[in-house]
N, C-alpha and C positions, 0 to 999 in steps of 0.2 A: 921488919918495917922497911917500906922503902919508899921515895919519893922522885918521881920522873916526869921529864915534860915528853909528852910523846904525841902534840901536833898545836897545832894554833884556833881558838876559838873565832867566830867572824869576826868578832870585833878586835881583830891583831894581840887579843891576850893569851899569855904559854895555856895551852891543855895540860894541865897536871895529873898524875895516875898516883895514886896513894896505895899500899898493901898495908892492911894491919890482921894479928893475928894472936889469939891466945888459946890456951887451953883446949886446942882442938878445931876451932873455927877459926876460917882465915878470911878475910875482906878485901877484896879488890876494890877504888872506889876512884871515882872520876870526877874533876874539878865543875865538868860544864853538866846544870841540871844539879850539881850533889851527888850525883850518881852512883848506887851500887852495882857495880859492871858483873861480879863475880863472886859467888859466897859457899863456900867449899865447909864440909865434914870431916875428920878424919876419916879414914876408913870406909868414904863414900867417895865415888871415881867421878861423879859427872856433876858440875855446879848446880846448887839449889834454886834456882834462880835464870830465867831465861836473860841472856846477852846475846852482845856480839864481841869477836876478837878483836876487832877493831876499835879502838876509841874514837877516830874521825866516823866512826858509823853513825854515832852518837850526835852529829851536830844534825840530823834532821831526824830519828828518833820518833816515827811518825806514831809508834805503842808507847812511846813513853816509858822504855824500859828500865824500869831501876832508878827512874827522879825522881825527885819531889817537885812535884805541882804545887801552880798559887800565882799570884796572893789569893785567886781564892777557887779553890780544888773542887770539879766535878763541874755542872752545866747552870749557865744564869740565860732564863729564861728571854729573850728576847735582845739580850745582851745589855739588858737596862734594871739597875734595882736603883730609890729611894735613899741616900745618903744623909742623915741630917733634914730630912724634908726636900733635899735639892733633887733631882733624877739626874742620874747619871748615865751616859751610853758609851759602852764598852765594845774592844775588839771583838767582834763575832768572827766567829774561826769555825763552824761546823755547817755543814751542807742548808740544814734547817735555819742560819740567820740568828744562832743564840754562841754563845760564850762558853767555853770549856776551858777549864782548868789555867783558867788567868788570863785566855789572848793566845794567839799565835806566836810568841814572843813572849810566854811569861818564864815565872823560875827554873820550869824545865829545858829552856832552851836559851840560858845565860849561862855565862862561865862564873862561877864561884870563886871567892880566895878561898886561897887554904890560910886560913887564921893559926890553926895549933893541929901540933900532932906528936903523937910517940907513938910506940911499940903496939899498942891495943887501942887508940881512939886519932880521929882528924875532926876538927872544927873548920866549918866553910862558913863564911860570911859571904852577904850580899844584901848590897842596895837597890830598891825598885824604888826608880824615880816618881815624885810628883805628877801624875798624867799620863805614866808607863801604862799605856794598852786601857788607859781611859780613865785607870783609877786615884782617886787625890789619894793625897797624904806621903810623904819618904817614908818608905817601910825599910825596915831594917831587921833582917833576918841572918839567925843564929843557926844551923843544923849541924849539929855533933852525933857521930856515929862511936860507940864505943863496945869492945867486947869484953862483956863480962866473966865470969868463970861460968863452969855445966854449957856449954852451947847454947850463951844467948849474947843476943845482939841486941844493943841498947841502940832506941836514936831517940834525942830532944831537940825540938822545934821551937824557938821563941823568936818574938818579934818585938817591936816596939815602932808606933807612927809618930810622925809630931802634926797629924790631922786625922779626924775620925776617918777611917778605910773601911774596906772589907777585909776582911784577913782567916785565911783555913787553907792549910797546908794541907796536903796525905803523901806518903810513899807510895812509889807505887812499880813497884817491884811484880814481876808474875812467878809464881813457886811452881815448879814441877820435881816434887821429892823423889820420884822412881826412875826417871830418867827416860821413861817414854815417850811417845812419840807425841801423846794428848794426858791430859789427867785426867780421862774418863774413868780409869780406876780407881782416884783417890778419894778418900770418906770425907764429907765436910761434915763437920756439928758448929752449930754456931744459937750461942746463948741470947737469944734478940727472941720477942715473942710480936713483934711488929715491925713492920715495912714500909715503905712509902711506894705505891703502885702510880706510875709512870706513862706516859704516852710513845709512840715513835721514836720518836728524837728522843727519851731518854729525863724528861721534864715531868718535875713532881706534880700529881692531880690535886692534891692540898688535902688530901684524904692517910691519914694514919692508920694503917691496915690491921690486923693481925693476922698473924701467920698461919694459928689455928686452921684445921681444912683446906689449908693451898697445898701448891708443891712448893713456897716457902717454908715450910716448917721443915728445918735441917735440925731443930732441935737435940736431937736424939741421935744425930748421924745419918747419913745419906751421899750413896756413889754418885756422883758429878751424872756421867750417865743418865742417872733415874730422872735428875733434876730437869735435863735442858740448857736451854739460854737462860743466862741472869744478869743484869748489871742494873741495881737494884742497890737503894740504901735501905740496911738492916737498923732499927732504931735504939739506941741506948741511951740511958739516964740524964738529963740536961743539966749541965750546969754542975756536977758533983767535982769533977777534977779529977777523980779515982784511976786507977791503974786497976782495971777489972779486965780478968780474959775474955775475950769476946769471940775467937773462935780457934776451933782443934783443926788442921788436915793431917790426912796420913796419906800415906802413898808407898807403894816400895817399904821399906824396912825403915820409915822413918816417921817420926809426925812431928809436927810444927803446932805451937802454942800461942796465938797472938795474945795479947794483953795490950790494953791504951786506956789511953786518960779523954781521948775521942768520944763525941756522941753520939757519933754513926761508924758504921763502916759501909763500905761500898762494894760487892759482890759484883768480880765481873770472870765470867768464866772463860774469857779470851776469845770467843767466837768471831770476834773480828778480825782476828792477827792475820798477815796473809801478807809474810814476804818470803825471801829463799832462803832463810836461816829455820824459820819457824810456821808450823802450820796452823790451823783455826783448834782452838784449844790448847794450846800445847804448854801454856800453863793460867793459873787463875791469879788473879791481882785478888790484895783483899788489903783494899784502900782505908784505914781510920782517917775522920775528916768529920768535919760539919757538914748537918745535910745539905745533898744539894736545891740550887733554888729558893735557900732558908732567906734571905730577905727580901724576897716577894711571898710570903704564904706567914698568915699569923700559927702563933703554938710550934712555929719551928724553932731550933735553937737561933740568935740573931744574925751571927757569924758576921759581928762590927766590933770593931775595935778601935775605941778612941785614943784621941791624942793623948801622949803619958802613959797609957797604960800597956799593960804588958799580955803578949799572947805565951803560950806555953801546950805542948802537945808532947807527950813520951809515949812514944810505942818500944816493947819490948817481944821478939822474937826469940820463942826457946825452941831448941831442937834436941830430939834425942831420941834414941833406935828404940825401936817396938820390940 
């Protein structure tokens, strides 16, 4: 374990760089965003995980590589949802005029404390102000990264407002387990037998799909390849809480086990990415979160969270050789 400042966030607070490491898996992890910079195997040479060596890389971060988004993760419609009956208009940050993953300025592009850490787990806290990028309420967020034994990584996300918000985190981390150039070779299965089909911009139709007969049905497994473009919520259970796996990759000599207590994930196969580090594809996010656009569409989960009460999200990453 070690603990470094190694540049300055804009708002003149230290950039912090955290390693932690057990049983095998090691964490690099970065103070601004929560960021996981770097997430190594034994006995695997090239990080699981697309980064940069630089941590000041990280203060514009245009993929969002390895933060956690929010307060609230993935695309609001028009940049305006319904609060309490009141509407509210929010930072629009995407070409089309709508709201991504919290504002131009949301949690992936704030400097976190580092609240706790030892040898295997850091806790980063942060405040999002009352008004921060449009939305009420002091949110106060919890995300601990901790490594468990067998090659998994724990992260829990909670929150707490003292005014009804919106509130849905996701990591969003892009996995390339073989080390290639694109993950056109790696198998996805993913446990969802419905989807939320989307327009342009990436905005849900209000329609709950099934997978059945598309080329969404990854069901059974299916090469990236076969698949195409996706960035697509895959739909899971509302409201249970459960730590349910929700999707397998493999790649190379390795496969990856997601599991969350999320009731969506978010399928994006990187087809965007396009800078000098990393090429289109070169790895896939696979974001747990509330659906996006869920408080403008009824039968979506609400993804509000009132004052006093508490948010909670655990995703667990397992890894281990084929």
């Amino acid at each position: 374990m070690s603990v470094l400042k190694v540049g300055q966030a804009p708002d003149g607070s230290d950039l912090m760089q955290i390693k932690i490491a057990r049983d095998g898996l090691s964490a690099t992890l970065l103070s601004f965003g929560a960021t996981l910079q770097d997430l190594r195997l034994q006995g695997i040479s090239h990080s699981l995980v697309l980064g940069y060596e630089d941590p000041n890389a990280y203060l514009q971060n245009p993929n969002y590589f390895g933060a956690i988004v929010g307060r609230y993760a993935n695309r609001i419609a028009n940049g305006r949802a319904k609060i309490d009956g009141q509407t509210y208009q929010f930072d629009q940050n995407t070409e089309h005029g709508h709201t991504i993953h919290g504002g131009a300025i949301g949690a992936s592009h704030m400097n976190w404390t580092v609240a706790q850490y030892s040898d295997d787990h850091v806790a980063f806290k942060l405040r999002m102000a009352d008004g921060h990028m449009g939305f009420p309420g002091n949110l106060d967020v919890v995300a601990t990264y901790r490594i468990l034994d067998n090659g998994v990584l724990d992260l829990c996300i909670e929150a707490e407002t003292d005014q009804t918000t919106l509130c849905s985190f996701a990591h969003h981390s892009y996995f390339n387990l073989s080390g290639e150039k694109t993950v056109d070779q790696h198998k996805l299965k993913l446990n969802a037998n419905k989807y939320l089909p989307v327009d342009k911009a990436g905005i849900p139709s209000g329609e709950i799909a099934f997978v059945e007969n598309t080329r969404f049905d990854v069901r059974h497994g299916v090469y990236l390849q076969e698949i195409g473009a996706i960035d697509h919520n895959f739909c899971f259970d509302i409201g249970d809480g459960k730590l349910k796996e929700m999707a397998r990759l493999s790649g190379g000599d390795l496969e990856l086990r997601l599991s969350s207590t999320a009731e969506g994930l978010q399928v994006y196969t990187g087809d965007g990415i396009n800078d000098t580090t990393y090429t289109a594809r070169g790895g896939i996010a696979l974001e747990p979160q509330i659906w996006p656009d869920a408080p403008n569409h009824e039968g979506f989960p609400e993804g509000v969270l009132a004052g006093g009460c508490h948010y909670t999200q655990q995703t667990r990453w397992r890894f281990c050789l084929k």
